[in-house]
N, C-alpha and C positions, 0 to 999 in steps of 0.2 A: 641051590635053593635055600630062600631064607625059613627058619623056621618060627612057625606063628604060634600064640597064646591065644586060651580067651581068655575072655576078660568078662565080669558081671555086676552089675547093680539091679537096685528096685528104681524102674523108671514106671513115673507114677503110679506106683500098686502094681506092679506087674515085673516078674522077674525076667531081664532082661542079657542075652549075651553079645558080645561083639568082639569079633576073632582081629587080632591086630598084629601087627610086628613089637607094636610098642605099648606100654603102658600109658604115655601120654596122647599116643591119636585116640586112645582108646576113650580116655576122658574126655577129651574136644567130641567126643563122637556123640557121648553121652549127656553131654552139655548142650546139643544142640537138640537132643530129645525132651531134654527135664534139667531146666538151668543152675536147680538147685542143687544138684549132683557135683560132690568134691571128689580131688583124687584120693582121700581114703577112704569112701563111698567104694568104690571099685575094688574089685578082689580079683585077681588069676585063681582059676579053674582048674580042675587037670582035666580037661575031657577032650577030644577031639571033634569039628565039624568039618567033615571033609566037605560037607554040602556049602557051604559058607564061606565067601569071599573076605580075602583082609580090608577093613576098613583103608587103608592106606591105598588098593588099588580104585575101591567107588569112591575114595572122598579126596583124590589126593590136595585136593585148595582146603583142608584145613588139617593135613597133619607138616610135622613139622621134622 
């Protein structure tokens, strides 16, 4: 089993998490909520969501 991160920005006004494998689906993921979001926008977390699916299994047509 691979092991996941999350990942967080402010997507507009709103503090936002998304659990990924990678740092970069995490950004495409982020980018598709609030276009202005770069990858140093984005920070890893330590916290766990076990409730929360990796981006990479609901998006996989945009990671990479």
């Amino acid at each position: 089993m691979k092991n996941s991160k999350v990942f967080s920005a402010n997507v507009n006004g709103t503090f936002t998490q998304i659990k990924a494998y990678k740092k970069v689906n995490a950004v495409a993921r982020f980018q598709q909520l609030d276009a202005t979001i770069k990858a140093n926008d984005v920070k890893m977390i330590n916290v766990q969501n076990s409730h929360q699916a990796c981006v990479e299994d609901l998006y996989p047509e945009i990671c990479k």
